[in-house]
N, C-alpha and C positions, 0 to 999 in steps of 0.2 A: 504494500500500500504506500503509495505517495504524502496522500493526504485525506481527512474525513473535513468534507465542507456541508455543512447542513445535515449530517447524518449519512451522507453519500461517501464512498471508500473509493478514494478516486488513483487507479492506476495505470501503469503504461500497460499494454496488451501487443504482449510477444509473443499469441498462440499462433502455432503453426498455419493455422487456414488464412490468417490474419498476413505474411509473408511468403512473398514471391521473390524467388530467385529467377535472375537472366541469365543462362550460361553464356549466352553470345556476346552480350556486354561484359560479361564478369561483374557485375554489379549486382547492391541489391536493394530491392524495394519493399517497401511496407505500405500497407494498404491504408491512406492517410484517412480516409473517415473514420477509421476502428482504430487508429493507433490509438487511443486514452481511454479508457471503458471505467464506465461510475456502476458502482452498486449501492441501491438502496436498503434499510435494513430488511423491507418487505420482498427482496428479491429481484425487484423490477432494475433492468439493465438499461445503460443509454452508453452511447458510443461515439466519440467525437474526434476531431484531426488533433486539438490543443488540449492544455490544460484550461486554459483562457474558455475553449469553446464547449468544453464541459461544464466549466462555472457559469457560462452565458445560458445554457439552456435547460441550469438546475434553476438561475434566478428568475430564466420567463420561458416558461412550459409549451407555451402557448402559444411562441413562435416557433418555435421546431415538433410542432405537429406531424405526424405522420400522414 
């Protein structure tokens, strides 16, 4: 865990499905909407490119509707 903001367990998310390797570039990439995943104590997950953009969408719900 990074950090707990409002009850939320806000961390970096290095799961495998979550990263994509290029052989052909030799590089590598991570899939920047899910790189930071917040969990609530109620289980409910949200998933963002920042730390910034996790804390933007824990304080207004309501713009990052689904």
């Amino acid at each position: 865990m990074i950090e707990n903001y409002k009850g939320w367990d806000i961390t970096l998310n290095w799961d495998d499905k979550n990263y994509l390797h290029s052989v052909t570039s030799k590089s590598y990439f991570f899939n920047q909407k899910e790189k930071w995943m917040g969990v609530y104590l109620n289980g409910e997950t949200i998933y963002g490119s920042s730390l910034k953009e996790i804390r933007h969408i824990i304080d207004y719900p309501a713009l990052h509707k689904k």
